[in-house]
C-alpha positions in Angstrom: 31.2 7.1 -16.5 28.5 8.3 -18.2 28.8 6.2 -21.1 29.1 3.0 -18.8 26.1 3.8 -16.7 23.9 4.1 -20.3 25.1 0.9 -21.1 24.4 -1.1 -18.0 20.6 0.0 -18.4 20.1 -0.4 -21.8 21.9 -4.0 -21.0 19.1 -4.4 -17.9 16.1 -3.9 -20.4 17.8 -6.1 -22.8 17.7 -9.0 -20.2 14.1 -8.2 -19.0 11.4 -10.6 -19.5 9.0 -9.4 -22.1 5.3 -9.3 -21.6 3.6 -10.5 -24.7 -0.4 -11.2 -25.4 -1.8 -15.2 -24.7 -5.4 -16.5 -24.8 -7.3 -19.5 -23.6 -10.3 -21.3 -22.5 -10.7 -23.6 -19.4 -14.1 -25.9 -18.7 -14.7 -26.1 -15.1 -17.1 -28.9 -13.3 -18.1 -27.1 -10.4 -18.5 -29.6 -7.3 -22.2 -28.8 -5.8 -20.7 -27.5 -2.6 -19.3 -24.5 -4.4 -21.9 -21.4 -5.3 -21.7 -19.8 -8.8 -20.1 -16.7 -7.6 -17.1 -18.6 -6.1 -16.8 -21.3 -8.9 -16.4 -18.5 -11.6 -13.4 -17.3 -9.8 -11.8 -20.8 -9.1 -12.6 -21.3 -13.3 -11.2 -17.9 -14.2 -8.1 -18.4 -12.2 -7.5 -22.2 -13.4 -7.5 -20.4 -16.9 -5.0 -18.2 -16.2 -2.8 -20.9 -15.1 -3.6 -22.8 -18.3 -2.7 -20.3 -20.3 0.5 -19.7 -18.8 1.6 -23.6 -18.3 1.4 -23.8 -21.8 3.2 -21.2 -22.8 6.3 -21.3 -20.7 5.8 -24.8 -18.4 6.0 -25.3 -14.7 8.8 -25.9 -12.6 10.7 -29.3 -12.5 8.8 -32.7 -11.7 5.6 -30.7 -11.2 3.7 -31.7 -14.5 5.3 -35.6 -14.0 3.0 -35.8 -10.5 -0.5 -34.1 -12.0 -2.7 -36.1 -13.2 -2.6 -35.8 -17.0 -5.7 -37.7 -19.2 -5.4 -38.7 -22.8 -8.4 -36.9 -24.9 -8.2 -37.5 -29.2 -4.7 -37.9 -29.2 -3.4 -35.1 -26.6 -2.3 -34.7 -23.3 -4.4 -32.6 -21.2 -3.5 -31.7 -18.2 -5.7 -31.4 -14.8 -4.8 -27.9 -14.1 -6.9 -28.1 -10.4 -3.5 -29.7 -8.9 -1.5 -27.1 -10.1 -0.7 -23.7 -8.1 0.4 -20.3 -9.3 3.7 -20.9 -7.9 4.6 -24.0 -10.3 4.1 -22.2 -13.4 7.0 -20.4 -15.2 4.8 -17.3 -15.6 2.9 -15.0 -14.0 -0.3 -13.0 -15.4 0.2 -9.0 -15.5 -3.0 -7.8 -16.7 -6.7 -9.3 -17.9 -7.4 -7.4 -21.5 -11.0 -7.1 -21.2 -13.4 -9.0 -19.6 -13.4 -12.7 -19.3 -16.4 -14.2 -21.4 -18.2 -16.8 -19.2 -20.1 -19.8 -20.7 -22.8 -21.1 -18.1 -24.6 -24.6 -18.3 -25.7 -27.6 -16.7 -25.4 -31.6 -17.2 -28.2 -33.0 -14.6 -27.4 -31.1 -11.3 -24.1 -30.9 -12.5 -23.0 -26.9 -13.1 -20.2 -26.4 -16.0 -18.2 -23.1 -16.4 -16.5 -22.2 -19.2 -14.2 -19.4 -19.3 -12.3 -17.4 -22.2 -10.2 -14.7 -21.1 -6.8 -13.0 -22.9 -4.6 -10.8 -21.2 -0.6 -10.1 -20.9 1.4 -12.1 -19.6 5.1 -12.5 -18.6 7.9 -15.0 -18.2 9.6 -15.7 -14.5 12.7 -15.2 -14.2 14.0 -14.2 -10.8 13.0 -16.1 -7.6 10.2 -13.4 -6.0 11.1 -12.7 -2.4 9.1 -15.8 -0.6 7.3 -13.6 2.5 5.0 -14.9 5.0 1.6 -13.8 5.6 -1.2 -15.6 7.5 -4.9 -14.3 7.9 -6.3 -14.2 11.6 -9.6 -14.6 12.7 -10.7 -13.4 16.3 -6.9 -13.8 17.4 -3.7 -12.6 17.1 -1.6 -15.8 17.5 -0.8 -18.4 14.5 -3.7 -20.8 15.8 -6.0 -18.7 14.7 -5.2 -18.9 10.9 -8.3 -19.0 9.3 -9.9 -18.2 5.6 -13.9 -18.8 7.2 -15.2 -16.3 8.6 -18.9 -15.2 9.9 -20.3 -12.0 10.1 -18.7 -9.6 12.6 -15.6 -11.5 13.3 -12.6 -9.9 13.3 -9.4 -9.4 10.6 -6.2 -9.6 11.4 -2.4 -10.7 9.3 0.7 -11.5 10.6 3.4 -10.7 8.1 7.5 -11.7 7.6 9.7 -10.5 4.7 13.3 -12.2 4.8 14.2 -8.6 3.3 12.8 -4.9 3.7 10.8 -3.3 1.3 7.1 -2.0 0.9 3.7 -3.1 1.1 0.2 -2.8 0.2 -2.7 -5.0 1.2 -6.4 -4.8 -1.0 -9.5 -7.0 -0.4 -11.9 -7.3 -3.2 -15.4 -8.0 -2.3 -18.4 -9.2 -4.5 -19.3 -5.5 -5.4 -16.5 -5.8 -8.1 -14.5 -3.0 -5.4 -10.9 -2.8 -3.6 -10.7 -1.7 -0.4 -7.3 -0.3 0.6 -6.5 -2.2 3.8 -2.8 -0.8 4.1 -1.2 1.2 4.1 -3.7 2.4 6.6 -6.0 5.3 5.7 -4.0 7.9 7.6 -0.9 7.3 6.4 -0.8 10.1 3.7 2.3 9.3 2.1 0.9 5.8 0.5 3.8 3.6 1.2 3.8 0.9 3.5 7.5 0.6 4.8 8.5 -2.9 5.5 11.4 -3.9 7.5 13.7 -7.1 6.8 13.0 -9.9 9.2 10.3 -8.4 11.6 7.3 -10.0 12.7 5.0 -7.3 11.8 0.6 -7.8 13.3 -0.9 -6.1 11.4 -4.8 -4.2 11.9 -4.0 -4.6 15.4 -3.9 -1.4 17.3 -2.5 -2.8 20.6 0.3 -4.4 18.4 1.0 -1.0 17.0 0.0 1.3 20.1 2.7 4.6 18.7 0.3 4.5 15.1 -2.7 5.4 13.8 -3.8 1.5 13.2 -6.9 1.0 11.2 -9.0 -2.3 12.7 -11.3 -4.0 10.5 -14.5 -6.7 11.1 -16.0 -8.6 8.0 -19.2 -8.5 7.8 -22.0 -9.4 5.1 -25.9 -9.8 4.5 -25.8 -12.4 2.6 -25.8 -16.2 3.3 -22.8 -16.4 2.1 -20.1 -13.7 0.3 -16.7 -14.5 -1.0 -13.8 -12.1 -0.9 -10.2 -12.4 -1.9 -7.5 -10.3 -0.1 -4.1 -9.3 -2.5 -0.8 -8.9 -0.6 1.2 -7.2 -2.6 5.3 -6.7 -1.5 8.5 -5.7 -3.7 11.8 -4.7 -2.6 11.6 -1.9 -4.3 9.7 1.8 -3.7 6.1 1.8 -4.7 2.9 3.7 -4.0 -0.3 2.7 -3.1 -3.3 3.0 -5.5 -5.3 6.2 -6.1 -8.6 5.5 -4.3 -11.5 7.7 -2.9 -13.0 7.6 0.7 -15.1 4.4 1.6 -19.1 5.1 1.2 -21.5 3.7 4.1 -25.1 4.7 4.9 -24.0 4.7 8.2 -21.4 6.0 10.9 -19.2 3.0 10.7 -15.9 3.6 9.2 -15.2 1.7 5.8 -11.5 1.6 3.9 -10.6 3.6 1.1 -11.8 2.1 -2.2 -11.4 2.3 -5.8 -13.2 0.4 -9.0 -11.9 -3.1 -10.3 -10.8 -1.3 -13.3 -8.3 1.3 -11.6 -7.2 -1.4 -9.6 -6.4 -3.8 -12.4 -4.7 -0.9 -14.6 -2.7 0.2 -11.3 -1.7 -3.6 -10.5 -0.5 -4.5 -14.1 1.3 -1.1 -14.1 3.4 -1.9 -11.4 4.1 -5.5 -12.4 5.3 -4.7 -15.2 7.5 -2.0 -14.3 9.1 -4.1 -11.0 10.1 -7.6 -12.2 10.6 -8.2 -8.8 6.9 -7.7 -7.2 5.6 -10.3 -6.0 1.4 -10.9 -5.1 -0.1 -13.2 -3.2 -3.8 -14.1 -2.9 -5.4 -15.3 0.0 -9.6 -16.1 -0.6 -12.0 -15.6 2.4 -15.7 -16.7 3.1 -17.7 -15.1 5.1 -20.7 -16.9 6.5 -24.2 -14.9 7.8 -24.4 -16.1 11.5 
């Protein structure tokens, strides 16, 4: 018995997908509607989905329908039509930090981005959840991803199967906030059940639990944040984090740096080939 079982996991990490180390480079002509801040993002994230297009492809008939141009001989592909989902990769960790290249043509602003990290072919199917962000309502209408100051947060959330979750925003202070599991819970693991309507940040949808209720704000013009839903089937905990810091009586989430969070992410990714995150990007306007 024992014998057999040794065998079955050895023959598990056999099969597992190996994360190996790629690099790459991505130009990006930022449309004058898009500030800096943003448009390094958009650029850093088209990169990454360079990066791993090239090295393992995208699913079937995606590449045929993107617009590919002929430059000196090669086909380059316009990675702007293509989404994370239509690659055969996904990115575990950033090694380092991505090198940005800053200019201008006329009123035209150019990005370019280096970055090199570890990456990993797909496999398995992820479990295909659904979550929505909410803005001043509970209901599906109010789907959103522009906010102004003061409005309020809210995510409706369906898993075909059970399993856990954890939800982070990053802001422009380079800093995760720990949006759930909620800062109460002390055991770190947000319990999921298969095929309920969960609302979550909503304390009269949850009335029997400490709920933690959240309003965006900013003081700037404009600030853009980026909220990562993270779910797997399988048992994982929440990031270390400290209490939030405010210069005032208002309550802030837990928080921890961009490094911790990037070491604890790519930790967990590559230990569950089945977790499966999901970015949702937010703007929030000054009234």
């Amino acid at each position: 018995m024992l014998t057999s079982l040794l065998l079955s996991i050895f023959s598990l990490l056999l099969s597992a997908p190996s994360v190996r180390t790629a690099a790459g480079e991505y130009t990006y002509y930022v449309p004058e509607n898009i500030p800096l801040e943003k448009a390094k993002i958009i650029a850093l994230d088209r990169c990454k989905l360079k990066i791993l297009a090239e090295e393992f492809g995208t699913v079937t008939g995606i590449v045929s329908s993107t617009r590919i141009k002929q430059k000196n001989g090669k086909s380059d592909i316009d990675f702007s039509q293509i989404g994370e989902s239509e690659v055969r990769g996904e990115w575990i960790e950033t090694m380092g930090m991505p090198k940005y290249d800053i200019s201008y043509k006329g009123d035209m602003l150019i990005i370019k981005v280096s970055v090199r990290g570890k990456i990993r072919e797909l496999v398995n199917a992820s479990v295909d959840f659904d979550a929505k962000v909410l803005c001043n309502g509970t209901e599906e209408r109010f789907e959103r991803s522009d906010f102004k100051s003061g409005d309020e947060l809210y995510l409706s959330f369906k898993s075909p199967t059970s399993g856990y979750l954890a939800i982070y925003l990053y802001d422009c202070d380079d800093r995760y906030q720990c949006l759930y599991p909620y800062a109460n819970d002390v055991s770190g693991i947000g319990v999921i059940e298969g095929g309920k309507d969960y609302l979550l940040f909503s304390k009269k949808a949850d009335p029997a639990h400490s709920v933690d209720e959240y309003v965006l704000q900013t003081d700037k013009a404009e600030e853009f944040n980026r909220l990562y839903i993270i779910f797997s089937p399988n048992k994982f905990t929440k990031a270390a984090d400290d209490e939030g810091k405010s210069s005032d009586s208002s309550f802030l989430p837990r928080e921890l740096s961009y490094g911790i969070f990037q070491k604890w992410l790519a930790r967990c990714r590559k230990l569950d080939t089945e977790m499966r995150v999901e970015i949702k990007d937010l703007t929030i306007h000054s009234r």
